[in-house]
N, C-alpha and C positions, 0 to 999 in steps of 0.2 A: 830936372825939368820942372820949369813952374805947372800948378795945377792948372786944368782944362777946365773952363766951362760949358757945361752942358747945355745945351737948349731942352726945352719943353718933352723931350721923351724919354717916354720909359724905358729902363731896362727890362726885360722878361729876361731869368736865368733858368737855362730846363739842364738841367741833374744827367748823369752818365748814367750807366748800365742799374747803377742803383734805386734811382729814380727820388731820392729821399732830399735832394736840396742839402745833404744838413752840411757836404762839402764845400759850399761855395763861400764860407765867412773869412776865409784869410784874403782873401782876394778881394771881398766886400771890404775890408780894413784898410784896402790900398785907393779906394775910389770914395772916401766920405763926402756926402751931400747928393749921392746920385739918387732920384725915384728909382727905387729897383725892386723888382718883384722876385722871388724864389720859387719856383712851381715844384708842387713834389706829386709827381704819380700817384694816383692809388694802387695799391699790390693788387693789381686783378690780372688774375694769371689767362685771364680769355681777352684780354684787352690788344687790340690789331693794332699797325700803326695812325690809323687815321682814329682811334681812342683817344690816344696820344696828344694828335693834333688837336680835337675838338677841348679837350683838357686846357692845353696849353692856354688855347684861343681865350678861351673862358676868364684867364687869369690877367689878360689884358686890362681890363675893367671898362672905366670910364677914358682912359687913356686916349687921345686923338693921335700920335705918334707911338711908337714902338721898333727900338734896338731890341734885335735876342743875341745872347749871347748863351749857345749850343753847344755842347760839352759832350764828344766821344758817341755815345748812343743815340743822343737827341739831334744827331745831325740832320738826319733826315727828317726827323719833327719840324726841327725850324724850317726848312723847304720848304713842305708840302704845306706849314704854315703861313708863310709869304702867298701862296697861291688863293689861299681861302678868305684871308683878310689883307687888305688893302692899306690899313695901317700898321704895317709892317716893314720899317723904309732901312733898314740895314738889318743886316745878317752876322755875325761871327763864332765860327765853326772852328772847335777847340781840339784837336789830336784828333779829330772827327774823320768820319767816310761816309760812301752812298751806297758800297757791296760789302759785302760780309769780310768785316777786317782780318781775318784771318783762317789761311786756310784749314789749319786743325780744326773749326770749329765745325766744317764740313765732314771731317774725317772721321770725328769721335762721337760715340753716342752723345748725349746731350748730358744725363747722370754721370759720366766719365767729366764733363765739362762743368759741370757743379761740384762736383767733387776737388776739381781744379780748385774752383774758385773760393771751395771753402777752407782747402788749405794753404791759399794762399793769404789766407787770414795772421798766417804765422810771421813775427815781425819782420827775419830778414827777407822773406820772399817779397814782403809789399814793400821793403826799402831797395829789393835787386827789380821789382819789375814796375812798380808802380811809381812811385814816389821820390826815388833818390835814395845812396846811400848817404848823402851828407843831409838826410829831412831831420827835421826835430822829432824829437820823441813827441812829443802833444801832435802832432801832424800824422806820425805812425797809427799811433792810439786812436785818434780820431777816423783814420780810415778803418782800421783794423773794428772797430766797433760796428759802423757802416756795414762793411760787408758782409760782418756774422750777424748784423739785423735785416734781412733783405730774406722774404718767406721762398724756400726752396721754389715753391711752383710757380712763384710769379720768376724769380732768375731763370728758371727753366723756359718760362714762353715768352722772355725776352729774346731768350739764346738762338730760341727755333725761329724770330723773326728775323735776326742776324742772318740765319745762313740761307735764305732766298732772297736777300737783301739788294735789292736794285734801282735807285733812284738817280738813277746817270739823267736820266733825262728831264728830272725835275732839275736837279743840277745845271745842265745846258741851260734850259728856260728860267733860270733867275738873272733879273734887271734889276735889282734893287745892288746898291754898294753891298761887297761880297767880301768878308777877312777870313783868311785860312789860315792859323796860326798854328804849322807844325810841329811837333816835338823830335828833337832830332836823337835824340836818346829812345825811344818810343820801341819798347820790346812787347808790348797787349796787341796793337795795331799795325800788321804788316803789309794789307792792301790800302796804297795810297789815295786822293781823289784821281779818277781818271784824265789825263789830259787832252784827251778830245772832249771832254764834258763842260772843258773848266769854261765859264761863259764870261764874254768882255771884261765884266764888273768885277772881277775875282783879282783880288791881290793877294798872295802869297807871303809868310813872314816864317822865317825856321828858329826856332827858339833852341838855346841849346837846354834843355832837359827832358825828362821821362814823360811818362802818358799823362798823369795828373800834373798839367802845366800850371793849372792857375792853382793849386796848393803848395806845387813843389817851387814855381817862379811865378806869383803872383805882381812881384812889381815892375817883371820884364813883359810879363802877358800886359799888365797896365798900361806901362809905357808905346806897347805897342798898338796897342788899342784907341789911344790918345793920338798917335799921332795921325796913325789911317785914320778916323772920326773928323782930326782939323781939317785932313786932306780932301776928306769929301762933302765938307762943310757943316756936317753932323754936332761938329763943337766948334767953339771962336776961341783965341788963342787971349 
């Protein structure tokens, strides 16, 4: 597919559960020349989701346009973000949800759920649940380092914002061009977006791989992001 050009806006990239950005460079390798911003959370374990938001906002800069592209936890960041800023004119939501993507997250103590997630640091479990078993080892390594850099207390008061997690209705009220780019392999995220939620502007695209789309299928999340973007006028072909 020939490359796409961009108009005048920025990308904003807001980071999964980890919140550190440092995941998003293989996917940045497949898009050269785009203004693209990386946001990384601060580890602040008191931090609500509207923290979140005012963060994100923050890293728009001087920018008169802005694409985010929403990754797993920061789904509902980018929402509530469209709502607050106005330059905000497309959305896309990566392996992403608005309720608590899974129900064990409900079930288990929250320390039982970190405890998960730190031994999910071990290489075959991030290449069975996250990643792909056909990922490169530098891809492995790269998450695997991520997640054992991520301060116990702040994954903990991520986890607890996960499971009262309800943003159906910002969901409904977004008008701006909407890309949902699911993973069809996807074993972290088992509650989908709802579909009474989903609002006009939302298109849908099923990718076939695991949760980390844009690590594990960064030129097929590209491709598809390029061409919903021509579709909505976001890029000229």
């Amino acid at each position: 597919m020939p490359p796409a050009h961009v108009t005048p806006a920025r990308w904003l990239l807001l980071p999964g559960l980890d919140g550190s950005g440092e995941l998003f460079s293989s996917f940045l390798e497949h898009v050269p020349g785009i203004d693209a911003v990386v946001v990384r959370y601060p580890d602040e374990p008191t931090a609500e989701l509207d923290d979140y938001v005012r963060h994100a906002a923050s890293a728009i800069g001087d920018a008169p346009r802005c694409v985010v592209i929403a990754e797993s936890f920061s789904g509902p960041v980018a929402l509530r973000l469209h709502r607050l800023d106005e330059r905000v004119v497309a959305i896309v939501l990566v392996a992403s949800f608005v309720t608590c993507p899974h129900p064990l997250l409900r079930a288990f103590p929250v320390s039982a759920a970190i405890a998960l997630a730190r031994r999910a640091a071990f290489r075959p479990l991030l290449r069975a649940f996250c990643v792909g078993r056909d990922a490169s080892r530098q891809c492995v390594e790269r998450l695997r380092s991520v997640v054992r850099s991520v301060p116990a207390d702040t994954l903990a008061a991520r986890l607890v914002l996960l499971r009262s997690l309800d943003e159906s209705a910002t969901l409904r009220a977004t008008r701006v061009p909407l890309l949902y780019l699911r993973a069809l392999r996807d074993r972290l995220v088992r509650t989908m977006l709802p579909r009474d939620a989903m609002p006009a502007s939302l298109r849908e695209i099923a990718i076939d791989g695991p949760h980390f789309l844009l690590q594990a299928r960064p030129r097929a999340c590209r491709e598809a992001i390029a061409a919903w973007a021509v579709h909505e006028g976001l890029w000229s072909e």
